[in-house]
C-alpha positions as CSV (number, residue, x, y, z in Angstrom):
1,X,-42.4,19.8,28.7
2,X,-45.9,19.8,27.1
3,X,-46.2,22.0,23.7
4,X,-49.7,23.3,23.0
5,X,-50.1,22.1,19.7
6,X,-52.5,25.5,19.4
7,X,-49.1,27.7,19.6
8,X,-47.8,25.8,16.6
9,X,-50.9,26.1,14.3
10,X,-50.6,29.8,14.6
11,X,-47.2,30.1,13.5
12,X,-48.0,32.2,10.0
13,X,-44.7,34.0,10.0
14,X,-40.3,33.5,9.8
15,X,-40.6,36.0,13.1
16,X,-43.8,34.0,14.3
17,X,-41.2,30.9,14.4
18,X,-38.4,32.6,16.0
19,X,-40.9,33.3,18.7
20,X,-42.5,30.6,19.1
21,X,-38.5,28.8,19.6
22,X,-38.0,31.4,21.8
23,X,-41.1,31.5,24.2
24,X,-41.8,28.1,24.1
25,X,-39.4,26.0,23.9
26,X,-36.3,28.5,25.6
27,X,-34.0,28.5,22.2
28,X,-31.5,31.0,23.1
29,X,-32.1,32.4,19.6
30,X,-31.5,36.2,18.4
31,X,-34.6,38.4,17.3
32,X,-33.5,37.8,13.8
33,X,-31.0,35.0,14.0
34,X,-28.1,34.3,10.9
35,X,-28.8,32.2,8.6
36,X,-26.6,30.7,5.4
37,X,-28.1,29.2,2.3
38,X,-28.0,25.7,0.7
39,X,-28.2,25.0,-2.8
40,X,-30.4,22.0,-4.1
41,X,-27.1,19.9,-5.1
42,X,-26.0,20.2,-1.3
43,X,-29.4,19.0,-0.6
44,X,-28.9,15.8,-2.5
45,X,-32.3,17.4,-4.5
46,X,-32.7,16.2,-8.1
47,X,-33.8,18.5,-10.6
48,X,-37.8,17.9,-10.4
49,X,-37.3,18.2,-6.8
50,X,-35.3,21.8,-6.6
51,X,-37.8,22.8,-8.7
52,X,-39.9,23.0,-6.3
53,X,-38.1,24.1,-3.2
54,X,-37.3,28.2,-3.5
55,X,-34.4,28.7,-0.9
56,X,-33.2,26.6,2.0
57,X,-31.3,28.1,4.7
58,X,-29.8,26.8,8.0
59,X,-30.4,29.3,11.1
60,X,-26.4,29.1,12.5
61,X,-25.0,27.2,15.7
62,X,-26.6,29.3,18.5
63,X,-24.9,26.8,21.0
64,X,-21.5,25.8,21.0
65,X,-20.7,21.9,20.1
66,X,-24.2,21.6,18.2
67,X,-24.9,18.2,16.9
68,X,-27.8,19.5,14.5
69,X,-29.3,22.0,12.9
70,X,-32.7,24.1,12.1
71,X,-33.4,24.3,8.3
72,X,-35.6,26.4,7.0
73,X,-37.5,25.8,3.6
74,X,-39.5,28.1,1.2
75,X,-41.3,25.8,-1.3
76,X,-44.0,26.3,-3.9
77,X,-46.8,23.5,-5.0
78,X,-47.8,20.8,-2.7
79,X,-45.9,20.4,0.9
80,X,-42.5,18.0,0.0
81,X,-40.7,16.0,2.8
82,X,-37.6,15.1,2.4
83,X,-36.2,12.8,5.6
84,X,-33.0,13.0,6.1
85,X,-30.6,11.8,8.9
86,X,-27.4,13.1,7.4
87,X,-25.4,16.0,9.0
88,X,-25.1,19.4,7.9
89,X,-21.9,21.2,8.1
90,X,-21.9,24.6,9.0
């Protein structure tokens, strides 16, 4: 499968990204799919760090036996990266 890095650049919008998941990659993901939040100490964020992220939430299981999971992060200030490997309950 071959993404057009294009489609991605345009994504300005929550709804743009549910699209996008939906058209391009086939995510069998509802027009407004559930969500549930995370708090910073969940995260493993210290306090300079939750500073700066304004709400994480995880878009829920929309296939059964799902070893991961689609965060979603609102941030303000410069882009932060957090790499992470661990599993997310849900």
């Amino acid at each position: 499968m071959s993404i057009d890095v294009n489609a991605i650049s345009r994504i300005d919008s929550e709804a743009g990204l549910f699209d996008f998941l939906r058209s391009e990659l086939g995510w069998p993901l509802a027009e407004s799919p559930e969500t549930y939040d995370f708090y910073a100490d969940e995260m493993g964020l210290n306090g300079s760090d939750s500073g700066r992220i304004g709400r994480v939430r995880q878009i829920v299981d929309f296939q059964a036996g799902q070893p991961w999971g689609v965060l979603l992060g609102e941030h303000s200030g410069a882009l932060y990266k957090k790499p992470s490997a661990r599993g997310c309950g849900g």
